[in-house]
C-alpha positions, -999 to +999 in steps of 0.1 A: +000+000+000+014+036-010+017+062+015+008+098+007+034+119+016+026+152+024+042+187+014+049+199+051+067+160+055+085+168+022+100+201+034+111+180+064+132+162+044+148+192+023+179+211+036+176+247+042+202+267+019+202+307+024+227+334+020+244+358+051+225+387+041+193+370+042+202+357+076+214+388+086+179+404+075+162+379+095+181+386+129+174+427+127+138+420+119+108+411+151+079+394+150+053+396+117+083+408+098+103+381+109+075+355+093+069+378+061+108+373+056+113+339+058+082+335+035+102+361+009+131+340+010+114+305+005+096+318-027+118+339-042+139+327-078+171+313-079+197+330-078+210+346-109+243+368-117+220+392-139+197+401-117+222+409-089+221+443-083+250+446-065+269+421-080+299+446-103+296+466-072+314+439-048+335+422-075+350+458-083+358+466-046+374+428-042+391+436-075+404+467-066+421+453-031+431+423-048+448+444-073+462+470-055+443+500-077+438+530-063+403+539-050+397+556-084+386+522-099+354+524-082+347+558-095+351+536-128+330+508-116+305+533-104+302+551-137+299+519-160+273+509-135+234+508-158+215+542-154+189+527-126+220+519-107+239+545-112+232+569-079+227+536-057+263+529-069+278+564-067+268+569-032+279+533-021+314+544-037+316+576-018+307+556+013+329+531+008+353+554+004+350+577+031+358+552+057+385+531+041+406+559+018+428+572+051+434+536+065+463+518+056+448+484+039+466+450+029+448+422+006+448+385+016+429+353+003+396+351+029+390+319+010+358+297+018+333+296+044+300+281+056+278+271+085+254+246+093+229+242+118+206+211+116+190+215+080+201+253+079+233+259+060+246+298+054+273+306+030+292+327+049+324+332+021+336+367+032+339+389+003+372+406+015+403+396+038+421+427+048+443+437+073+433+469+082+456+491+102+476+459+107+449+438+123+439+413+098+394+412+091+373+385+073+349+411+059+313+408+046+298+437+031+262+447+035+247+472+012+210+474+024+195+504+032+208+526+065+182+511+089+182+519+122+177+484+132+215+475+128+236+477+157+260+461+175+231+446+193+214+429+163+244+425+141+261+401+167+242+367+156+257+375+124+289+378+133+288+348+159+284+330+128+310+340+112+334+338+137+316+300+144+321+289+107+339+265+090+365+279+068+386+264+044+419+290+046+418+313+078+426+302+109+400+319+135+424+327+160+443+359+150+414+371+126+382+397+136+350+390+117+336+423+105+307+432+086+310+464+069+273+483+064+285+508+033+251+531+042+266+539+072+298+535+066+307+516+096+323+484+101+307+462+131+335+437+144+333+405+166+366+384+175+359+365+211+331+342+206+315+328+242+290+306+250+259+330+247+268+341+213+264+306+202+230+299+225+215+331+207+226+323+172+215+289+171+182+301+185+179+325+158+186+292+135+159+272+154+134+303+148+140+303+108+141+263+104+112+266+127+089+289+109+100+276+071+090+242+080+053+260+091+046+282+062 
């Protein structure tokens, strides 16, 4: 006799795959939103290089420390950039800018990270490794809007994770885990991780596997 299996059994069965931004979005938000977010990212497209806004944005800045240009290729980056981008780029460049251009800043390989929890995974793969006034930084860059939301407060699940990831060339013991919101211009850093960063982050985990399963 065949069993019927349902959809809400299927999902069961299916591993969670999201990206650190979407996680990210998830931890700053409360309640309803929280929900409406999760439901966003389980129906939205697969990912596709085209319709990545940002995507010339962060392979220029990687390109230009990798490199060694001067800050003048993003100007370039910025200009090529399609007319309904344009602005969003120009003032992510000036940003960008503005807090890095008076720092002195060294390249290295960040290589490959991710992190699981259960059926949760989140690619965690840090756009940029720089040493940055001689301290070395696994950096992800977050180019959402300036909402007051992010702080130190609701930015540290993030960064527990990334500090908590599994990582295929950085050893996590002489490296700070930074997250660099180019709105604000600010970089949020984490480097100690204790026992309560990892009890809040894997709740936050629990609360998205939790609510995907139920939608």
């Amino acid at each position: 006799m065949c069993r019927i299996v349902l959809k809400k059994e299927v999902d069961k069965l299916e591993k969670i795959e999201i990206g650190f931004t979407q996680f990210i979005d998830f931890t700053i938000k409360q309640g309803q939103a929280k929900l409406s977010h999760v439901r966003q990212v389980k129906n939205q497209e697969d990912y596709h290089p085209a319709k990545d806004f940002w995507k010339a944005y962060r392979d220029g800045v990687r390109e230009m420390h990798e490199n060694g240009y001067s800050y003048d290729y993003l100007d370039r980056i910025a200009a090529s950039a399609h007319i309904r981008k344009k602005s969003h780029y120009v003032e992510a460049v000036k940003q960008y800018k503005k807090y890095f251009k008076n720092r002195q800043v060294e390249w290295f390989d960040p290589g490959k990270s991710f992190w699981t929890f259960g059926d949760l995974a989140v690619r965690s793969t840090p756009e940029l490794g720089l040493i940055i006034d001689g301290k070395k930084h696994l950096v992800k860059i977050y180019l959402k809007e300036n909402d007051d939301r992010f702080d130190r407060w609701t930015i540290n699940s993030a960064l527990a994770l990334m500090a908590n990831s599994t990582r295929s060339k950085v050893d996590g013991d002489d490296v700070t885990f930074s997250v660099f919101h180019v709105k604000k211009a600010k970089r949020f850093d984490k480097q100690d991780l204790n026992e309560d960063d990892l009890i809040i982050l894997e709740g936050e985990a629990a609360h998205f596997v939790e609510l995907w399963r139920r939608i």
